[in-house]
C-alpha positions as CSV (number, residue, x, y, z in Angstrom):
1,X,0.0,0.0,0.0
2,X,0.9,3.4,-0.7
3,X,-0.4,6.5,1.2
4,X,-0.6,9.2,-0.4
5,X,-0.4,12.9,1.0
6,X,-2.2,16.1,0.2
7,X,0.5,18.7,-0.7
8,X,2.7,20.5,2.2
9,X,4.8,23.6,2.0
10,X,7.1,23.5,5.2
11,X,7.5,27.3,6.1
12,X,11.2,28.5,6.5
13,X,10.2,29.8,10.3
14,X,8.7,26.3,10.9
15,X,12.5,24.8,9.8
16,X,14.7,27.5,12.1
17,X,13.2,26.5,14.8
18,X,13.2,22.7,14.1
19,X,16.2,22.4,13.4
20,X,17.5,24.9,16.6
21,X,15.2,22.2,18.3
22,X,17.4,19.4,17.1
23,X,20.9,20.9,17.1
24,X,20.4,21.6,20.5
25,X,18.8,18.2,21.7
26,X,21.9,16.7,20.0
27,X,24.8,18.7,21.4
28,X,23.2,19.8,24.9
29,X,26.2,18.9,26.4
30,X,27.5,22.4,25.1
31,X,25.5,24.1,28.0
32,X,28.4,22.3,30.8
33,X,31.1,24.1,28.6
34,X,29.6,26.9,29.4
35,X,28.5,26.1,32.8
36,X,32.2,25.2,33.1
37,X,33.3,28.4,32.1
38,X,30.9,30.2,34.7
39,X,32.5,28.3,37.5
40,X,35.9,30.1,37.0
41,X,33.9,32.4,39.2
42,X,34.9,30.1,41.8
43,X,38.4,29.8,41.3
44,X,38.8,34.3,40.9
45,X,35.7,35.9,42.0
46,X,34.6,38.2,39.1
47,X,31.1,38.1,37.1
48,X,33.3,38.6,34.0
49,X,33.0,34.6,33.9
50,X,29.1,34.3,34.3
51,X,28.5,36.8,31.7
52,X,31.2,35.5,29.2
53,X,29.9,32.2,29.9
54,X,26.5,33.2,29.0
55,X,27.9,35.3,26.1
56,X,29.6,32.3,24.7
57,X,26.0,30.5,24.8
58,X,24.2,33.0,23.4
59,X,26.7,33.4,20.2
60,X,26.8,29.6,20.2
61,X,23.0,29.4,19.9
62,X,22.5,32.2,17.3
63,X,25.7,30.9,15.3
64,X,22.8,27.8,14.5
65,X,19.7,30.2,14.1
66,X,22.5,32.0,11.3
67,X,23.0,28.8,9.5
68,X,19.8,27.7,9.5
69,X,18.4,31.2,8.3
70,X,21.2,30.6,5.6
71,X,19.9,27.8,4.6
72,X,16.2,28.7,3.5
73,X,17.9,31.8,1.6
74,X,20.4,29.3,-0.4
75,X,19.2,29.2,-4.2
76,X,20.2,24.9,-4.3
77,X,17.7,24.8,-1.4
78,X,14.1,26.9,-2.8
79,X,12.9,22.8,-3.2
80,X,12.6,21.9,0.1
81,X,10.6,25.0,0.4
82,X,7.7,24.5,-2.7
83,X,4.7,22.6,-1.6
84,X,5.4,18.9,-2.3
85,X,3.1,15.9,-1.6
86,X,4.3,12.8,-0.3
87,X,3.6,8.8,-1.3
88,X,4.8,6.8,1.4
89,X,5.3,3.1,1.5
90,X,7.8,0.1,3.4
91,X,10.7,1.0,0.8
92,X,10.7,4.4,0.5
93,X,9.5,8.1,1.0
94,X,8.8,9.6,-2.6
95,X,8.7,13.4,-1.9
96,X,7.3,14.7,-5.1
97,X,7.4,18.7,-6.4
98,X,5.1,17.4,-9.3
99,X,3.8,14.5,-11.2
100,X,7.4,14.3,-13.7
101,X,9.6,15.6,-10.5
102,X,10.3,13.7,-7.7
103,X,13.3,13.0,-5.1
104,X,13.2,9.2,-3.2
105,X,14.3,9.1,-0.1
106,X,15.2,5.2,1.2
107,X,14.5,4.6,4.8
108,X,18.0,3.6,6.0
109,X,18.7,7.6,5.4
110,X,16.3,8.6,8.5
111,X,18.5,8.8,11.4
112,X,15.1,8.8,13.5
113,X,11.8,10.0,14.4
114,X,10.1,12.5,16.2
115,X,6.5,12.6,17.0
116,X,4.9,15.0,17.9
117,X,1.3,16.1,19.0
118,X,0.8,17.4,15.4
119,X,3.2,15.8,13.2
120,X,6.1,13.2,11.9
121,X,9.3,14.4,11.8
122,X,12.3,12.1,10.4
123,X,15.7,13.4,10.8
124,X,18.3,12.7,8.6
125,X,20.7,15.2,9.7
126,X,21.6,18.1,12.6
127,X,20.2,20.5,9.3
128,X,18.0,18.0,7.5
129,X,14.5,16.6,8.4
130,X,11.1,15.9,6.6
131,X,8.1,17.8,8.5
132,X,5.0,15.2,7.6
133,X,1.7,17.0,10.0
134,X,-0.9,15.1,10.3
135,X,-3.0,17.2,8.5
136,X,-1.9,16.5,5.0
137,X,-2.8,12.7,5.6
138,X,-6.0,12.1,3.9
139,X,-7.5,10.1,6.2
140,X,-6.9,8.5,9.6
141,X,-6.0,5.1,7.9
142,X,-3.0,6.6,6.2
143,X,-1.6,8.4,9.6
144,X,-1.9,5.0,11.2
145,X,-0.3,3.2,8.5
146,X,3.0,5.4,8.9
147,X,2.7,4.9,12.2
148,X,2.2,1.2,11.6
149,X,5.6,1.2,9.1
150,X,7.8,3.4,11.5
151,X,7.0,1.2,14.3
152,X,8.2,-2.2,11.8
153,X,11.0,-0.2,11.1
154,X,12.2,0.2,14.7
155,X,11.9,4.5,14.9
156,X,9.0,4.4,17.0
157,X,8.0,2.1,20.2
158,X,5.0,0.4,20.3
């Protein structure tokens, strides 16, 4: 079986901030660096540590918001920015812009899955996910049928 999806536009803002989300689940271990840093306080008793601790995170944090604002304003990536409708089955994601153009994507690329209250979201990489709500799933059946393949596929628990 194949489900096939209405047609989805994932909104740059939507990306920015799911992929901040990401980056930082993955590297939260950057916070004790700067944690670290703060608690040269204790060693010479000046707030220049706290605050350049806190600098550090800050510029750490919006180094990632600059990349992936870069990214949504690179020419080479406008496509994963058009409205694209899915077909989903046990060998593949087909992510298609329209009927003639089409990009598959094999399972063994997803890294994992997400899911949220709202949506899907396989990650492939710190800066590269697909977005699948469940609104673009035409009926229940297909929603639970993804759910029924990511489960086989060991991303999800039962």
């Amino acid at each position: 079986m194949i489900v096939k999806t209405k047609k989805y536009k994932l909104e740059a803002g939507t990306y920015i901030k799911m992929g901040l989300v990401n980056v930082l689940k993955q590297q939260w271990w950057v916070i004790l660096i700067a944690v670290a840093i703060a608690c040269g306080y204790f060693w010479i008793a000046s707030w220049w540590w706290i605050s350049m601790a806190i600098l550090a995170y800050i510029l750490y944090v919006l180094f990632w918001v600059i990349q992936f604002t870069g990214v949504t304003q690179m020419e080479q990536n406008k496509v994963m920015f058009e409205k694209m409708a899915y077909e989903i089955d046990s060998r593949q994601i087909l992510m298609k812009i329209n009927t003639k153009q089409g990009m598959p994507v094999n399972w063994n690329m997803i890294k994992s899955v997400q899911l949220t209250k709202d949506a899907f979201v396989l990650v492939m990489s710190k800066a590269q996910f697909i977005h699948l709500p469940f609104k673009i799933f035409n009926s229940d059946n297909d929603k639970k049928f993804v759910e029924t393949i990511l489960k086989r596929k060991g991303y999800i628990g039962e």
